[in-house]
C-alpha positions as a Markdown table, in Angstrom:
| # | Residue | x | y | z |
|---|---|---|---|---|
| 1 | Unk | -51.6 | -63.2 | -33.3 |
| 2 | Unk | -51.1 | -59.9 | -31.3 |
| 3 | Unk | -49.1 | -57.5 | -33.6 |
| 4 | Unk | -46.1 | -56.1 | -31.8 |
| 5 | Unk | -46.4 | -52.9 | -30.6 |
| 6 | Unk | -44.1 | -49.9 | -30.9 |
| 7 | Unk | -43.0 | -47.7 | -28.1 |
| 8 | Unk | -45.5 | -44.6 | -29.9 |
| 9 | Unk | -48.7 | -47.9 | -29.4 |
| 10 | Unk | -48.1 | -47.9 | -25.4 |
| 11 | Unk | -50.1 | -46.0 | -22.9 |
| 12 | Unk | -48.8 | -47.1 | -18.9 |
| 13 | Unk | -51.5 | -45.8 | -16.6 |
| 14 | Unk | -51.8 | -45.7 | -13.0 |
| 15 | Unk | -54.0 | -48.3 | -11.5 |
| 16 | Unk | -55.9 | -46.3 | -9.4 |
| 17 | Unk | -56.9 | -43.9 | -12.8 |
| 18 | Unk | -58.4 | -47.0 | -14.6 |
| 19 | Unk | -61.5 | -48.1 | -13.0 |
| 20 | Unk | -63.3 | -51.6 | -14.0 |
| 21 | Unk | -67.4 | -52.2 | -14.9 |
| 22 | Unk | -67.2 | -54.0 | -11.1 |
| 23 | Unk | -65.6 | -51.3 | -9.3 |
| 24 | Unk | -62.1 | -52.6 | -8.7 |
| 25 | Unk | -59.2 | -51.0 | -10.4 |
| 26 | Unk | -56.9 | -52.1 | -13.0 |
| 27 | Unk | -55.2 | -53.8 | -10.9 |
| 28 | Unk | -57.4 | -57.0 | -10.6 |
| 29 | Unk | -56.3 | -57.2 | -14.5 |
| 30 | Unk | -52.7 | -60.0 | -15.0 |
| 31 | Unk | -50.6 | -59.5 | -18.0 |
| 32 | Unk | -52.3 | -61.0 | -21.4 |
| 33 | Unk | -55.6 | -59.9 | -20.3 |
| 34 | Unk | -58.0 | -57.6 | -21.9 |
| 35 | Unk | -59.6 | -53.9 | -21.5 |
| 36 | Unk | -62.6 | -52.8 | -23.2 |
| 37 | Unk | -63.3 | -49.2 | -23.1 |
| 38 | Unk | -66.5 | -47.1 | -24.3 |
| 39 | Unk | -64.8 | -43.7 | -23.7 |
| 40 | Unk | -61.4 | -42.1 | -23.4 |
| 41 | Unk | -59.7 | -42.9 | -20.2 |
| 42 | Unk | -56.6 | -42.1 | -18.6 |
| 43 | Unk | -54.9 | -41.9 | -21.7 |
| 44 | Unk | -56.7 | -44.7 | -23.3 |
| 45 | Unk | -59.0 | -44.3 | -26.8 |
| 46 | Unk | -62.2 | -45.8 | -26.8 |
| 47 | Unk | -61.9 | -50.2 | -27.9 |
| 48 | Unk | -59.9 | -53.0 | -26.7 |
| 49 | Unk | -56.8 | -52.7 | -24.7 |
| 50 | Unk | -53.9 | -55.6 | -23.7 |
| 51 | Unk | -52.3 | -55.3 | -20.5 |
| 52 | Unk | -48.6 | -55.7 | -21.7 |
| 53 | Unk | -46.7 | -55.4 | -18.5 |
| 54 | Unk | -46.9 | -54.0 | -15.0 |
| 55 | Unk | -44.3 | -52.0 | -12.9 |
| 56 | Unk | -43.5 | -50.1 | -9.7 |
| 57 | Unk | -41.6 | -49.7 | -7.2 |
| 58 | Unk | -43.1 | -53.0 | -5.3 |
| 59 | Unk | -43.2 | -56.1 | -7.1 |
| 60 | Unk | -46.0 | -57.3 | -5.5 |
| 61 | Unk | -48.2 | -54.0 | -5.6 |
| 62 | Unk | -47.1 | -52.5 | -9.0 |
| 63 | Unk | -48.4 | -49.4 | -9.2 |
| 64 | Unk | -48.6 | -49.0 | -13.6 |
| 65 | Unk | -50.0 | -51.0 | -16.2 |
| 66 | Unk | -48.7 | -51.1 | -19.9 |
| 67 | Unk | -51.4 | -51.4 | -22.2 |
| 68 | Unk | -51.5 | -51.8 | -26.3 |
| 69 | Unk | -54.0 | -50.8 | -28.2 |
| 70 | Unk | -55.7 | -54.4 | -29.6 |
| 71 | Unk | -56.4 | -53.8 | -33.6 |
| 72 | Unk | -60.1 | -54.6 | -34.9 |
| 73 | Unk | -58.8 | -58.2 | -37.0 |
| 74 | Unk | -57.0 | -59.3 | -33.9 |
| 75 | Unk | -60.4 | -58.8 | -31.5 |
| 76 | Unk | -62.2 | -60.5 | -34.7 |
| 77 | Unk | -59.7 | -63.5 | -34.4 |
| 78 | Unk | -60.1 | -63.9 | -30.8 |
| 79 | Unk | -63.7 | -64.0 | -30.8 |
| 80 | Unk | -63.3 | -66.4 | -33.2 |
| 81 | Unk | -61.1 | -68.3 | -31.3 |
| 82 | Unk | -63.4 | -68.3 | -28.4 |
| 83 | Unk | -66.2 | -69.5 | -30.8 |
| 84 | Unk | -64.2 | -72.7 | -31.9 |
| 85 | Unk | -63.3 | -73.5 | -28.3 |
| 86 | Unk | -66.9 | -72.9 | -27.0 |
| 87 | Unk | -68.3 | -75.4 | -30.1 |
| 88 | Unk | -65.0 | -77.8 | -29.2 |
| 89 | Unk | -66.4 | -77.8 | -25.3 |
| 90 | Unk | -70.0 | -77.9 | -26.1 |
| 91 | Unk | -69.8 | -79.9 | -28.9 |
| 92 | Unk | -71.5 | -77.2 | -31.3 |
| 93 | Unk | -74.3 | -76.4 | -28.9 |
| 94 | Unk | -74.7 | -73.4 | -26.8 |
């Protein structure tokens, strides 16, 4: 599903420059997971960002993220996704 992204897609970020709707920074986010952003930050346009990879100097503290802009189709598809699994669980009730 995710489209691959070219070197000109990726933004790496600090984690302490990325704060989270809870208060914690980037950090708290593993690789696969997603971003949603309602203004410009640290690099980042406004929508739905994939962490891609994390770095640093210590493996167990790195200190960047790699994030990819996440199209509009692909967010489409995995709230789709989400939808069929929910229905699966459920069995079509919410």
């Amino acid at each position: 599903m995710p489209t691959s992204p070219t070197p000109a897609d990726l933004v790496t970020v600090h984690y302490a420059d990325v704060e989270l709707d809870n208060g914690e920074n980037i950090r708290a986010l593993s690789v696969g997971e997603y971003l949603e952003l309602a203004e410009p930050t640290a690099g980042m346009a406004p929508g739905t960002w994939q962490v891609v990879a994390w770095h640093g100097d210590d493996p167990v503290f790195p200190d960047e993220a790699v994030m990819r802009p996440v199209s509009t189709v692909e967010v489409l598809e995995l709230r789709r996704a989400a939808s069929e699994k929910l229905a699966a669980i459920t069995g079509g009730n919410r």
